[in-house]
C-alpha positions as CSV (number, residue, x, y, z in Angstrom):
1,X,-29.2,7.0,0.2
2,X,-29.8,9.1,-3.4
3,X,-28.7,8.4,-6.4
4,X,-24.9,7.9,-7.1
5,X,-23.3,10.5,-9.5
6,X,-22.5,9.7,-12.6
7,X,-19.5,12.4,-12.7
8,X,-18.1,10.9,-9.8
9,X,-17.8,7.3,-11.6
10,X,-16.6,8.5,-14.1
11,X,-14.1,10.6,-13.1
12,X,-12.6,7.8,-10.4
13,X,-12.7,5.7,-13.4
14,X,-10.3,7.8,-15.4
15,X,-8.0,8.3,-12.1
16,X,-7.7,5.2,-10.2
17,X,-5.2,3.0,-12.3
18,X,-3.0,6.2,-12.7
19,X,-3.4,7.1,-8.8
20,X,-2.0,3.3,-8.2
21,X,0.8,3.3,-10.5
22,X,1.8,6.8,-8.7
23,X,1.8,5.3,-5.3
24,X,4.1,2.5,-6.2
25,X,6.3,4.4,-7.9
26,X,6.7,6.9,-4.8
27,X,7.5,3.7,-3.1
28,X,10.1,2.5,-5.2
29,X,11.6,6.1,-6.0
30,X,11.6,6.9,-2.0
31,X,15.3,5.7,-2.0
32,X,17.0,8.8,-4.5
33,X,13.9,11.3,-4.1
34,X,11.2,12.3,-2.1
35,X,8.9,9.6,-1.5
36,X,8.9,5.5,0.3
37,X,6.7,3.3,2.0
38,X,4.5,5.5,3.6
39,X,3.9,7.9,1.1
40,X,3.4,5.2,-1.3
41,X,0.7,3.8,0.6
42,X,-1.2,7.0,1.5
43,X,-1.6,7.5,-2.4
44,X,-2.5,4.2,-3.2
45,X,-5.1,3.9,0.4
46,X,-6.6,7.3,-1.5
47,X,-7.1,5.4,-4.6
48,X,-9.3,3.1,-2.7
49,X,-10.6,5.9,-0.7
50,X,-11.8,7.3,-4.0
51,X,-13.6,4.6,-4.8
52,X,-15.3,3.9,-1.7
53,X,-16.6,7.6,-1.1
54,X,-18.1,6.9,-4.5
55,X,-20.0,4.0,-3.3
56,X,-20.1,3.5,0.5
57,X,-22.4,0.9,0.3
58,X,-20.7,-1.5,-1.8
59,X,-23.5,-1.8,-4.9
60,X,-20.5,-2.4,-7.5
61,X,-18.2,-5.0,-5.2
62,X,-16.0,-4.2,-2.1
63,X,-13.5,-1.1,-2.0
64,X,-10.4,-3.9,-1.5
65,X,-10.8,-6.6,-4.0
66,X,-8.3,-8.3,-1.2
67,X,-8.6,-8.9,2.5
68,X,-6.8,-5.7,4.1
69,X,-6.0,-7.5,7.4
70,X,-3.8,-9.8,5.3
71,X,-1.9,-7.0,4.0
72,X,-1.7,-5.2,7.4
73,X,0.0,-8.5,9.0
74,X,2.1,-9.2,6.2
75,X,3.2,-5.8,6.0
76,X,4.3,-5.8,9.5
77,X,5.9,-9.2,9.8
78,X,7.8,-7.7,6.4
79,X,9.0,-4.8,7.6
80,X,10.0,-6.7,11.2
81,X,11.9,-9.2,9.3
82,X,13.6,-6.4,7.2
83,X,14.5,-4.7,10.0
84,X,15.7,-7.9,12.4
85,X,17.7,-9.2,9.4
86,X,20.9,-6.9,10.2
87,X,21.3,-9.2,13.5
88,X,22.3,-11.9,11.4
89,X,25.4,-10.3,9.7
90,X,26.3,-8.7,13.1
91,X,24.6,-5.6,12.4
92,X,22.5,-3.2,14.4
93,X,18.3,-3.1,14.4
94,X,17.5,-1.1,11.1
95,X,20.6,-1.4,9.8
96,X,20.8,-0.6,6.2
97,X,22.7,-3.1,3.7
98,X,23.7,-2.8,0.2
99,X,24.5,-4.8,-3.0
100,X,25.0,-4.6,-6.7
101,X,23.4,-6.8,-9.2
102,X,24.1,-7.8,-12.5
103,X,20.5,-7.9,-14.2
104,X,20.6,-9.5,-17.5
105,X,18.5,-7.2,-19.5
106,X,19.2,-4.4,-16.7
107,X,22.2,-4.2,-16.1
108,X,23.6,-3.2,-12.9
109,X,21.4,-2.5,-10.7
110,X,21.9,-1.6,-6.7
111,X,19.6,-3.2,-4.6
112,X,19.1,-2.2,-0.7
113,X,17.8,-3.8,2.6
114,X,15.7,-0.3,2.8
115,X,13.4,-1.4,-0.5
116,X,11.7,-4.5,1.5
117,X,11.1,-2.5,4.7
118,X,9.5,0.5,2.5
119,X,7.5,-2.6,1.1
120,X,6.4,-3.8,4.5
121,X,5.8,-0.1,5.4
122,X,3.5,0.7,2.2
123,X,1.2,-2.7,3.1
124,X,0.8,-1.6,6.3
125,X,-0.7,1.6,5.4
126,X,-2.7,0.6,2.3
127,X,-4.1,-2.4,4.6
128,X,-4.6,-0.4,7.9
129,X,-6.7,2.1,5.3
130,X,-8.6,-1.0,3.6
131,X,-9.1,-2.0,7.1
132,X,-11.1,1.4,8.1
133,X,-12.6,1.6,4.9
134,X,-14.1,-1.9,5.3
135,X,-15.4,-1.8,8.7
136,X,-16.6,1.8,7.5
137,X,-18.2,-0.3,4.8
138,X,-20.3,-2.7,6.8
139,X,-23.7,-2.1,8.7
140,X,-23.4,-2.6,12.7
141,X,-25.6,-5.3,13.8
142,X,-28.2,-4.6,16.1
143,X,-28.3,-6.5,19.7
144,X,-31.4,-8.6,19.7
């Protein structure tokens, strides 16, 4: 391939910790404003999108500095979890619960079931995405 472009580093450089921080707070914020799991994880899986269109080959490391098929199972057993839990306190599937906490340095500070399926939700799309961009990533081996 040519010669990788400077510009390009160096403007992923400047934007990938701030694209990051944007996804997770879309996932956190998802609950009082536009914005969750999904969302969340398609900003964050860009980050890393970035990153890899700037080297496809992989000269400077992988695009994941984690295993994304980890994050894809986890994500789903998460958000299957999350979502089964309601059975337990005689709920329906998907269910949605609610409670208040008294934080110490906080305050209070309401906390709902939706948060760790949104959580499951946003590691299912940023590993699914690390999961393309690896096998994207790697050269197909030829049959002998």
């Amino acid at each position: 391939m040519g010669e990788r472009s400077l510009l390009l580093d160096v403007g992923i450089r400047a934007v990938f910790h701030t694209v990051l921080l944007f996804g997770i707070f879309l996932l956190f914020a998802g609950h009082n404003a536009p914005g969750g799991g999904f969302i969340g994880g398609l900003v964050t899986a860009a980050a890393f999108v970035l990153r890899f269109v700037a080297d496809p080959e992989g000269r400077s490391g992988r695009p994941l500095p984690f295993h994304p098929t980890s994050l894809l199972g986890g994500g789903i057993a998460l958000a299957v979890l999350t979502a089964a839990a309601s059975w337990l306190f005689g709920g329906e599937l998907l269910e949605s619960g609610k409670a208040t906490l008294d934080a110490p340095l906080l305050g209070a500070v309401k906390v709902t079931s939706a948060l760790p399926f949104d959580i499951g939700v946003y590691l299912v799309v940023v590993g699914l995405v690390g999961t393309v961009l690896t096998t994207l990533g790697t050269e197909r081996e030829e049959p002998a």
